[in-house]
C-alpha positions as CSV (number, residue, x, y, z in Angstrom):
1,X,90.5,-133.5,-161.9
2,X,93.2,-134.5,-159.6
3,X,95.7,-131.8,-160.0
4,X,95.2,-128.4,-158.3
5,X,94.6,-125.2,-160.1
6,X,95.0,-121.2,-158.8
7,X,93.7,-118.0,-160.3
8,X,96.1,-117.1,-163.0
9,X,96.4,-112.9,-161.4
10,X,97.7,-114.8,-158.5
11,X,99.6,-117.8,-160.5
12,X,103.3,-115.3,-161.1
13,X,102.9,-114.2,-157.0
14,X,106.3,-115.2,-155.9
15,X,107.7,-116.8,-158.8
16,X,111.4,-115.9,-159.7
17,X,110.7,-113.5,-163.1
18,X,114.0,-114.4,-164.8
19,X,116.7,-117.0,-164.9
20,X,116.3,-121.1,-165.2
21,X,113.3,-122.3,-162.8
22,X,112.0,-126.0,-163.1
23,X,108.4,-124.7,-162.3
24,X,106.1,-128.2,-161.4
25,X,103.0,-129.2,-159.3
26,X,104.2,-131.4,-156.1
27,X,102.0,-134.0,-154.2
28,X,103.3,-136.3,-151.7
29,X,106.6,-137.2,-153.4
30,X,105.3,-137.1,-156.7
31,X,105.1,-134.2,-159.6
32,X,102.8,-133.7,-162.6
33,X,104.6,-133.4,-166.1
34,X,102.2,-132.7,-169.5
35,X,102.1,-134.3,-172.7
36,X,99.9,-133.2,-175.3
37,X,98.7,-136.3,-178.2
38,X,96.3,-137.1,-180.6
39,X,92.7,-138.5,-179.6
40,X,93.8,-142.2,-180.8
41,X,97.0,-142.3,-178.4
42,X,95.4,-140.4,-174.9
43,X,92.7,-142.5,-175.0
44,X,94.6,-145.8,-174.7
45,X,96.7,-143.8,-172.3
46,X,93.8,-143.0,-170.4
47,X,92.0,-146.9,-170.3
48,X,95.1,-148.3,-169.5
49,X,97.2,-145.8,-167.0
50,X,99.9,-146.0,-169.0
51,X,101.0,-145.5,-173.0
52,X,101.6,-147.9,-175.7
53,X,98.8,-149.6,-178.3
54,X,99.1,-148.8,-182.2
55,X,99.5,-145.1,-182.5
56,X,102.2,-145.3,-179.7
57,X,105.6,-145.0,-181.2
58,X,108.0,-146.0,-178.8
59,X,111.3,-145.6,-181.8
60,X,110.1,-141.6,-181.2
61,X,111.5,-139.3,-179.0
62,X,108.7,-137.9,-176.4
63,X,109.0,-134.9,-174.8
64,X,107.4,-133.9,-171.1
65,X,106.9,-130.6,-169.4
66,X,106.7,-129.8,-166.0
67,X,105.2,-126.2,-166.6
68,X,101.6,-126.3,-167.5
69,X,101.6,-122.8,-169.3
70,X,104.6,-123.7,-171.1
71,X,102.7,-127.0,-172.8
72,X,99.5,-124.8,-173.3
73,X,102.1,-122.4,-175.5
74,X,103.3,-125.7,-177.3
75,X,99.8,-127.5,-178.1
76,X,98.2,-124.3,-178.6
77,X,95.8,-124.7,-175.6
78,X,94.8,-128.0,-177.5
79,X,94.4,-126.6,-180.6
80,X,96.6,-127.9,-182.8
81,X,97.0,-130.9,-184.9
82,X,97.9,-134.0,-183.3
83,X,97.9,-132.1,-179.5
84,X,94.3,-132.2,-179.3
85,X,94.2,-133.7,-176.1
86,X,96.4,-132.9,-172.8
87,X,97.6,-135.4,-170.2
88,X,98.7,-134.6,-167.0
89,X,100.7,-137.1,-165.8
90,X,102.2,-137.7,-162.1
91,X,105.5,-139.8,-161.5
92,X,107.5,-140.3,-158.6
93,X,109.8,-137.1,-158.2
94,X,112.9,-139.4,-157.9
95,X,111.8,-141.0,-161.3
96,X,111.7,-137.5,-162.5
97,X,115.6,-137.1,-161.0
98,X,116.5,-139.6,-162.1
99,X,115.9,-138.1,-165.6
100,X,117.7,-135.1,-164.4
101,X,120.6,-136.9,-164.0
102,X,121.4,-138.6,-167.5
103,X,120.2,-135.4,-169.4
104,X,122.6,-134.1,-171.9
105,X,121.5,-130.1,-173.4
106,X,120.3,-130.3,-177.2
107,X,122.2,-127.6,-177.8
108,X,126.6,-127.4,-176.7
109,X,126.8,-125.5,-173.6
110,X,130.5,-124.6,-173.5
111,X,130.7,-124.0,-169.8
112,X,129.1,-127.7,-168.9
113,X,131.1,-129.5,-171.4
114,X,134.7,-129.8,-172.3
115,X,134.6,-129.2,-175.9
116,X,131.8,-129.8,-178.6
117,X,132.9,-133.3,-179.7
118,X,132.7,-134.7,-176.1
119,X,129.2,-133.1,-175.7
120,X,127.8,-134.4,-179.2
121,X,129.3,-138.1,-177.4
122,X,127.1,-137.6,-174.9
123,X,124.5,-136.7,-176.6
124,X,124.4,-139.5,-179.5
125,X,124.4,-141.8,-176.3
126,X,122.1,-140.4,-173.8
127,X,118.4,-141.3,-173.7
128,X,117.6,-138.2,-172.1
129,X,117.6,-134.4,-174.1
130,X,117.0,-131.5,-172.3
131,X,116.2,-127.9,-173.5
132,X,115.9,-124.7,-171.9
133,X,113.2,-122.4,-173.4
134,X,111.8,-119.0,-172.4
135,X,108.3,-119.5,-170.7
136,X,105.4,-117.8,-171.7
137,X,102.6,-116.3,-170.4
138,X,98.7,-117.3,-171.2
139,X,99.0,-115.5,-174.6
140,X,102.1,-117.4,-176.1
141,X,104.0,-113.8,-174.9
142,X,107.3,-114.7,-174.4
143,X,109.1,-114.2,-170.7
144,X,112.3,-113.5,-169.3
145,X,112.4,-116.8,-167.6
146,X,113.4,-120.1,-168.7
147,X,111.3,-123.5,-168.5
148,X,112.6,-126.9,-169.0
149,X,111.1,-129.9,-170.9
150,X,112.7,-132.9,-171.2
151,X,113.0,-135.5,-174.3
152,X,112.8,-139.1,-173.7
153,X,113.9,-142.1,-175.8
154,X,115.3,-145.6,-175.5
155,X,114.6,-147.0,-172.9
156,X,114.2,-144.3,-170.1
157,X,110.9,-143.6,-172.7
158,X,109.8,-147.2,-172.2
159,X,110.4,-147.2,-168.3
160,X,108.6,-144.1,-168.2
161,X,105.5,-144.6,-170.7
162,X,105.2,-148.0,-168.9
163,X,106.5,-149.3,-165.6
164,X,106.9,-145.2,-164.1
165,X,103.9,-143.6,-164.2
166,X,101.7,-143.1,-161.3
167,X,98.2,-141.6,-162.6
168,X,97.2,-140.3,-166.2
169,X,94.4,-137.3,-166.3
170,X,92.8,-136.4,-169.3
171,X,92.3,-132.4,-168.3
172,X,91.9,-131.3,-171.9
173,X,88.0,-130.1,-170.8
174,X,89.6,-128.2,-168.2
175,X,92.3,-126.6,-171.0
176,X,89.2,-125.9,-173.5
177,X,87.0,-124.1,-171.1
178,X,90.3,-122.1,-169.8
179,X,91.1,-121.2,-173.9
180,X,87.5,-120.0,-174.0
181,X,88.0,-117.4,-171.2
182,X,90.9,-116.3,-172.2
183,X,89.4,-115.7,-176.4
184,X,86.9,-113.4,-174.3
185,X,89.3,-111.6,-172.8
186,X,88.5,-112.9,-169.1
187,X,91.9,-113.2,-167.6
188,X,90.6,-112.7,-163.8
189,X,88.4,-115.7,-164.3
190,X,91.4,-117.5,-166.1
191,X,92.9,-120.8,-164.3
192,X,96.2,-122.8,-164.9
193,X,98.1,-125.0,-162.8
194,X,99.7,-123.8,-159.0
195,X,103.0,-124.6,-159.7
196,X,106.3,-124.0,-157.0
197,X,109.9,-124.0,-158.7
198,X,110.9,-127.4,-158.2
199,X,113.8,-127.4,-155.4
200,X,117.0,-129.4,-155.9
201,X,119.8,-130.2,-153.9
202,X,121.8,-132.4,-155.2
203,X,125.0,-130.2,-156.9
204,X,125.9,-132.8,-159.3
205,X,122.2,-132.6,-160.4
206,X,121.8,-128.8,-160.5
207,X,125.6,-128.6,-162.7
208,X,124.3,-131.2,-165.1
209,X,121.4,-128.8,-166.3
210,X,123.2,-125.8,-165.8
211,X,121.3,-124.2,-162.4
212,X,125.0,-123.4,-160.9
């Protein structure tokens, strides 16, 4: 498994506790984002480094993740229907930017946009969504502070299922063994993912998804 993993007692040393954090996994100008999909789907993913074959819907919106405990909360550490399996997939940070940059919020943010017609504009047009949701720990408890995931459609979705992706890992035997430890209870044996909040420092960046 390429992507490295920390004790979870020492996973929350130094990570802000409140407030909007983009919390990702960082390797040589790239970052790992998680998807969670049925068998059919992850294993095409998997045999050809990149999505697409008949389960594939590409007319669907997909949505990524850059915190690993925040897609184990989603999928239900790979438990539920259709999330069965979880990818972790590594792109290009400038690709992941690039995102960044033609997000429109699902939800009208009066202080980012002038009024709620111009935002629902935006929105209709924009192939990116993004969402602020509160993170959670290992036991789907809610936290104070807020993770990010992304929506993807159009064709920023095809660029990124097909021409942007650098590596596709199958970790879903890592996820299952971690859900068994932490059903018995061992949280110092639990692992996730060492993750950094994700620095940014371009403004125009950081206004659009409401960091400033």
């Amino acid at each position: 498994m390429n992507v490295k993993t920390i004790h979870y007692s020492a996973y929350e040393h130094g990570l802000p506790q409140s407030g909007k954090h983009i919390l990702a996994q960082e390797r040589s100008g790239n970052i790992i984002v998680y998807q969670a999909f049925n068998p059919q789907i992850s294993d095409y993913a998997i045999a050809h480094q990149q999505f697409g074959g008949a389960h594939y819907k590409f007319t669907r919106m997909s949505w990524i993740k850059p915190n690993f405990l925040w897609m184990m909360y989603r999928a239900g550490w790979a438990e539920k229907v259709d999330q069965e399996r979880i990818l972790a997939i590594e792109i290009e940070k400038s690709r992941f930017m690039e995102m960044l940059k033609k997000a429109v919020h699902s939800s009208f943010k009066p202080n980012l946009y002038p009024d709620r017609e111009t935002w629902k504009q935006r929105l209709v047009i924009s192939n990116v969504r993004l969402q602020w949701d509160p993170d959670h720990d290992p036991h789907g408890k809610k936290l104070d502070r807020r993770a990010i995931q992304l929506g993807l459609r159009g064709q920023v979705l095809r660029d990124f299922a097909t021409e942007w992706i650098v590596s596709i890992t199958d970790i879903t035997p890592f996820v299952n063994d971690q859900k068994q430890k932490l059903d018995a209870g061992m949280l110092d044996e639990l692992m996730v993912m060492e993750e950094r909040p994700l620095v940014i420092e371009d403004e125009e960046i950081r206004r659009r998804i409401g960091l400033v």
